[in-house]
VEXDONU-709687 format. One line per 3 residues: number of its first residue (from 1); their letters; for each residue x, z, y of N, C-alpha, C. Coordinates in Angstrom, 3 decimals. Each point is the difference from the previous one (the first is absolute). Layout:
% residues N
NUM> a> X,Z,Y,X,Z,Y,X,Z,Y | ...
***
This chain:
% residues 96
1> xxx> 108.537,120.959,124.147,-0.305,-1.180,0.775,0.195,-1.203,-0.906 | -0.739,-1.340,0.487,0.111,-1.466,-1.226,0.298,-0.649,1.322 | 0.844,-1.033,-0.449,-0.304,-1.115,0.852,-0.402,-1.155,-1.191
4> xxx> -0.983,-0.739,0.360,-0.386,-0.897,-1.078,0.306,-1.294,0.297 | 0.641,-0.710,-0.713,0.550,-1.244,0.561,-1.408,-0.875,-0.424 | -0.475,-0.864,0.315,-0.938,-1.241,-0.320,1.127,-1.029,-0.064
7> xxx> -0.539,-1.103,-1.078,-0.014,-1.350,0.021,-1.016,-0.559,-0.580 | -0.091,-0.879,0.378,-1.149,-0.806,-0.256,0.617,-0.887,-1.370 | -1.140,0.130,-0.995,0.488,-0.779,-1.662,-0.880,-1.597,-0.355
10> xxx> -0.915,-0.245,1.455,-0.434,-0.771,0.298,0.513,-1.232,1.150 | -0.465,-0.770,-0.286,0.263,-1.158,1.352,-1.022,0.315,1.148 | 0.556,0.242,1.010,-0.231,0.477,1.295,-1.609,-0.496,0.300
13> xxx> -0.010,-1.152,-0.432,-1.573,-0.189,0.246,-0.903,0.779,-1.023 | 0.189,0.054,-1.023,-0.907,1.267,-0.580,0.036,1.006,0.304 | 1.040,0.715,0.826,0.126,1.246,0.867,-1.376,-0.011,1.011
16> xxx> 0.332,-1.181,0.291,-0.646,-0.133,2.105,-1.709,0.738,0.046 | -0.396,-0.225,-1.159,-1.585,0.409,-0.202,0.119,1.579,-0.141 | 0.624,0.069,-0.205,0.419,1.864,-0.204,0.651,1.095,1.022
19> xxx> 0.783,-0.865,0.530,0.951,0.196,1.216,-1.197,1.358,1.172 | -1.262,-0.369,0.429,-0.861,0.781,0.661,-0.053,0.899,-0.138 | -0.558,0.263,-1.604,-0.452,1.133,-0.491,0.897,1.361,-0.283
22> xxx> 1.366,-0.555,-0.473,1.522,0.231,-0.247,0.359,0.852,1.537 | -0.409,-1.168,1.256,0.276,1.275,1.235,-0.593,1.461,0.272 | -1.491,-0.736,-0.165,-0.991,0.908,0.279,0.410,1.252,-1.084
25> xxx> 0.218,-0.373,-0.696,0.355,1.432,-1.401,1.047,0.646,0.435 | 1.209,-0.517,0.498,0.779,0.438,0.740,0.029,0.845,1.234 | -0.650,-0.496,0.983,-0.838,0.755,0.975,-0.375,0.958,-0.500
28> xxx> -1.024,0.154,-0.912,-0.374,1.058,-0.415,0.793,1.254,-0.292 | 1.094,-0.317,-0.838,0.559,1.254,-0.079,1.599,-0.058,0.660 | 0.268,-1.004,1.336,0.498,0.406,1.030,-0.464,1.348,0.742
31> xxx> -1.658,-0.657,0.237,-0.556,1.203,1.277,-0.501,1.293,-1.003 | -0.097,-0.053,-1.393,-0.035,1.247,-0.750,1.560,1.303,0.004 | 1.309,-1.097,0.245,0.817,0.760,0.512,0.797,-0.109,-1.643
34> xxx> -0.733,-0.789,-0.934,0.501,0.006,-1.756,1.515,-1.190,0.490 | -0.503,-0.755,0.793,1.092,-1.443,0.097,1.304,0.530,1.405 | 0.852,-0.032,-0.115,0.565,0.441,0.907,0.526,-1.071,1.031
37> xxx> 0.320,-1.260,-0.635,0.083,-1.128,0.593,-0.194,-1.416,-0.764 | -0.030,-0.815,0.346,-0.335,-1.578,-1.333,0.361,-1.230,0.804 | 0.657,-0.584,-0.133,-0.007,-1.347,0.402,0.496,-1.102,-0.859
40> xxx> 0.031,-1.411,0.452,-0.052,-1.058,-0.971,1.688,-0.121,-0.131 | 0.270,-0.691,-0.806,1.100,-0.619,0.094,0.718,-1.384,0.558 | 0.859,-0.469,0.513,0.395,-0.534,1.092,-0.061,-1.369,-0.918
43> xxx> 0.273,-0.079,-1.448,-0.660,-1.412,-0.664,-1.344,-0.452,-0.396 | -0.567,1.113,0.664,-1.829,-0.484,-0.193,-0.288,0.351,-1.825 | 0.737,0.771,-0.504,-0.351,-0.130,-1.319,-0.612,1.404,-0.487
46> xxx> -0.161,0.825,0.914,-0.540,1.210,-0.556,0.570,1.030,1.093 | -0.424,0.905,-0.076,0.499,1.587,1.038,0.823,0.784,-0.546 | 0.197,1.276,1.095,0.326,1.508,-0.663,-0.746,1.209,0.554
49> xxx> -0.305,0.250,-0.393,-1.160,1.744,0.090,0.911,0.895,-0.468 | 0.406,1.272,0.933,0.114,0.831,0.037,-1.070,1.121,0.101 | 0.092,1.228,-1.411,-1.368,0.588,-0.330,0.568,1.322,0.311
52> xxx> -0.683,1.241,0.535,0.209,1.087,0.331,0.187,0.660,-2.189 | 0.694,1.017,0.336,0.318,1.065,-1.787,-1.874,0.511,-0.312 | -0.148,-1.163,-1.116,-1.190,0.217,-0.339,-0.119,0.056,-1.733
55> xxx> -0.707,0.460,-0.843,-0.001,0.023,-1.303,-0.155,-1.641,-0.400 | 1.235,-0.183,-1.215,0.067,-0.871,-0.205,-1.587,-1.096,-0.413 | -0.933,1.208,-0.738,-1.232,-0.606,-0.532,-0.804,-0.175,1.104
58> xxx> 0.220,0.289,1.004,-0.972,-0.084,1.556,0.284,-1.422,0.277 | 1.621,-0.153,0.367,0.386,-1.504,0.050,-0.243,-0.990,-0.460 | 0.112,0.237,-1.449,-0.643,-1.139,-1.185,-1.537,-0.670,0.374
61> xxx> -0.883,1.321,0.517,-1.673,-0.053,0.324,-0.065,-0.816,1.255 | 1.597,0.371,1.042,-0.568,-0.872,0.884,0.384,-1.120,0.243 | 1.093,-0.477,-0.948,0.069,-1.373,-0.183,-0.780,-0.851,-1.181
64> xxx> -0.471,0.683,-0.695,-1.557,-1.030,-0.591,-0.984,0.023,1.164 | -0.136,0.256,1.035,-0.738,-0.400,1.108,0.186,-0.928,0.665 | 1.439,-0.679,-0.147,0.683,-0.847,0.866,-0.811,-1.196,-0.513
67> xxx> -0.308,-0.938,1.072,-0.662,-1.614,-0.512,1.492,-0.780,-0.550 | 1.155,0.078,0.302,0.759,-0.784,-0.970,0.083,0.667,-0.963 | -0.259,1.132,-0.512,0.441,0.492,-1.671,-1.302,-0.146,-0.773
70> xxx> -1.366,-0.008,0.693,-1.280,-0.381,-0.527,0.129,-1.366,-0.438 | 0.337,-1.320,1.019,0.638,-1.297,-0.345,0.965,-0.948,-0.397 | 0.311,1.721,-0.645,1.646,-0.330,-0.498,1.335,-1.146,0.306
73> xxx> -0.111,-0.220,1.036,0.861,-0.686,1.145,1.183,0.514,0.804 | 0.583,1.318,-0.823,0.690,0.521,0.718,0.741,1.251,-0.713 | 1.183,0.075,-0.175,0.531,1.043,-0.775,0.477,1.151,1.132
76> xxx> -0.209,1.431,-0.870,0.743,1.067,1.071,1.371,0.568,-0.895 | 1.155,0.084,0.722,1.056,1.057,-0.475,-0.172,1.039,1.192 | -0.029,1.315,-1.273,-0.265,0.864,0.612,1.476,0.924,0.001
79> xxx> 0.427,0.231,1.179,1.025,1.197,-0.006,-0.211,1.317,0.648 | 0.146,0.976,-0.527,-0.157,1.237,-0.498,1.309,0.319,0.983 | -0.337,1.032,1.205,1.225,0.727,0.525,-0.044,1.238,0.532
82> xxx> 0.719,0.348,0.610,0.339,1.581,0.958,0.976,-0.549,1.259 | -0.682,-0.080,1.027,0.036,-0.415,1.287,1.211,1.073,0.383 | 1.002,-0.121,-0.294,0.911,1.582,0.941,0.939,-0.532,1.182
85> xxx> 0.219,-1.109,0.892,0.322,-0.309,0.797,-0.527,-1.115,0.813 | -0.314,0.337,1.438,-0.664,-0.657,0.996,1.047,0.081,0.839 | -0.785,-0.649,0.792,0.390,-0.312,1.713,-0.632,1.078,0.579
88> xxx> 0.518,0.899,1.473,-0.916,0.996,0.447,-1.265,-0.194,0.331 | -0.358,-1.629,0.563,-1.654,-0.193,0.076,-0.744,-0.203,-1.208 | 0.421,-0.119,-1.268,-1.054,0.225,-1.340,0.841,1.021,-1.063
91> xxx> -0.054,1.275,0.533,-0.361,1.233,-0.464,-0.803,0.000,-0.993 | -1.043,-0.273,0.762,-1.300,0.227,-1.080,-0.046,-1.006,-1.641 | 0.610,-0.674,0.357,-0.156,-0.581,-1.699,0.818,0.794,-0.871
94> xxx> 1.241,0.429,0.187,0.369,0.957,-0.704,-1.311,0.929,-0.903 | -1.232,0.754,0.916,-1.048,0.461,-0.458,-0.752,-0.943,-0.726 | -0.160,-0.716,0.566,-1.010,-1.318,-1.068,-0.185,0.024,-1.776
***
């Protein structure tokens, strides 16, 4: 499993033109079942995406898809884990 931290390496208004496309890509591999969850961060400066255990070179492919890493407006740290304790209602990420 990754959770990928975003920040934005830009001033928020060079984000804002990107910001759309950035969801919609997201969406995408929410409802593909690749994103397990994503949301922004509470200072407006970037998100966190949580990614289901996928090959690292798959990940790489699908963040050059992202419109902030195409407009380079936005850095990812990526962390690399093994999910081994939940809560009894998310079980399932453990599998992720």
């Amino acid at each position: 499993m990754f959770i990928l931290n975003v920040s934005y390496s830009k001033n928020p208004v060079e984000v804002e033109p990107h910001i759309k496309a950035h969801g919609e890509w997201v969406g995408r591999y929410l409802k593909e079942g690749v994103f397990l969850f994503a949301g922004p961060k509470k200072s407006g400066l970037g998100g966190v995406i949580a990614v289901q255990s996928i090959a690292k070179d798959r990940l790489t492919q699908i963040l050059a898809e992202d419109s902030y890493v195409q407009a380079d407006v936005a850095d990812y740290q990526v962390v690399d884990f093994d999910c081994k304790a939940t809560q009894s209602t998310l079980e399932a990420l453990k599998l992720a």
